[in-house]
Steps between C-alpha positions, in 0.01 A plus 500: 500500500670219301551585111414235249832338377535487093766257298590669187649274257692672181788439256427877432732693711302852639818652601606771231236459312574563077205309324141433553473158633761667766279813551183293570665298763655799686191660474304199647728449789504896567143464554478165697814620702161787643315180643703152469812375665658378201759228467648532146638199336701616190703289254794796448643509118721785632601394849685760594272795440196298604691452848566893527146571441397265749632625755374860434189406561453238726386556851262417748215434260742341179749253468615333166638157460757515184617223293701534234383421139796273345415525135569783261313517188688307287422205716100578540521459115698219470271303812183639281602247249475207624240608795129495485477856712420797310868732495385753767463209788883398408612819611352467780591135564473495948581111534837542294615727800708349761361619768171464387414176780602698786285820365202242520575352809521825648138715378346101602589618820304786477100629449397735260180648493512542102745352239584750209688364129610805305413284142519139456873420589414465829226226481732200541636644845105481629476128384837479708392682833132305446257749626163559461428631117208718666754725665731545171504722273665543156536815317461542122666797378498372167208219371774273364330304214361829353894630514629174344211484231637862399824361362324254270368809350884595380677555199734320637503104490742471787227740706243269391638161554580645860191594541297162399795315736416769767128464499479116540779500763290827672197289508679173623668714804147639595359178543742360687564769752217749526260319674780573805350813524108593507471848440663722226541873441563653139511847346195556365160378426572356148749298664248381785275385243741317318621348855154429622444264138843320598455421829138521634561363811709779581424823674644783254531869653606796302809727661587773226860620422583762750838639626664600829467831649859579490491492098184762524671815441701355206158373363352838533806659331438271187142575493543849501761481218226242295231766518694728270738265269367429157800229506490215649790222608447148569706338709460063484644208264330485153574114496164431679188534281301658722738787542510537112159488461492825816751693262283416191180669674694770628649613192143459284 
């Protein structure tokens, strides 16, 4: 019986996994890998572990076409500037890769039952491959003009100039590109609601945060250790509002 073939499109590598945008995308591809041939299309920031990984796990039903990400932070931030893309699509810039033509020409050349983009970075490459928007998905870890509307709320007038900059160049990008794709999963139901107000033609399907069964017995460990600590640490950056706001409520 012929499996149903998936394209996975991500600047968020899944291979060593140290974050949760990471975590959710090795934990969605653990679980597709059950059902899907999956063709993963990943824009590599570290090339040379991303490679190493890849070939761990590819077989018979996954194979991963790598380019290689030529900007380092310091140039996102510069490009963010002068662009009118919100920071996070910099990093994940596909067309500035020079390879990125042949990559195109090449998943043309194939079908895929279902197209998959691992957040918004990889709308442009759908525009580029022009396929149908009713097979494409795009998945919201984060609901992006909530996030950017949390750094107006900060002491901080560099935070909140960002933030005003971020949410007019946030709503500019989903304009232009989203329609590419008809469908969207988020997080949670909050998030569905706010999705479902921004884009009513879309279909908008919850997938909650999950992880892969190979990180079960550390999760177990943890929880075991929770149930009897009357301390708690908090690991995350306290330069995003919503993050302060989650230390705030714990500590009240």
């Amino acid at each position: 019986m012929t499996r149903p073939r998936i394209l996975f499109i991500t600047a968020i590598s899944p291979f060593s996994p140290n974050n949760g945008s990471s975590l959710r995308v090795a934990a969605l591809l653990e679980s597709l890998k059950e059902s899907w041939d999956i063709t993963l299309f990943l824009l590599s920031s570290n090339h040379s572990r991303d490679v190493s990984g890849a070939k761990q796990i590819e077989g018979e039903r996954m194979r991963t076409l790598l380019l290689r990400n030529p900007m380092t932070s310091t140039k996102a931030r510069l490009k963010w500037l002068t662009s009118t893309s919100p920071l996070k699509i910099c990093f994940g810039n596909f067309r500035a890769v020079a390879e990125y033509a042949s990559a195109i020409s090449q998943l043309r050349g194939q079908t895929f039952d279902l197209i998959f983009c691992s957040e918004l970075e990889g709308l442009p490459v759908l525009k580029d491959l022009q396929v149908n928007p009713s097979q494409c998905w795009v998945d919201l870890q984060n609901w992006y003009p909530e996030w950017f509307k949390s750094f107006c709320k900060s002491r901080s007038w560099i935070h909140r100039l960002y933030g005003q900059a971020s949410c007019w160049k946030q709503e500019r990008y989903e304009r232009q590109f989203l329609p590419a794709a008809s469908n969207i999963t988020c997080v949670s139901d909050q998030d569905r609601a706010e999705a479902s107000k921004a884009f009513p033609t879309h279909f908008v399907h919850v997938i909650s945060n999950g992880y892969a069964t190979r990180f079960l017995n550390a999760a177990l460990q943890a929880e075991s250790k929770l149930q009897q600590a009357s301390d708690f640490l908090f690991v995350g950056s306290l330069d995003i509002e919503m993050n302060v706001a989650g230390v705030e409520w714990l500590v009240t």
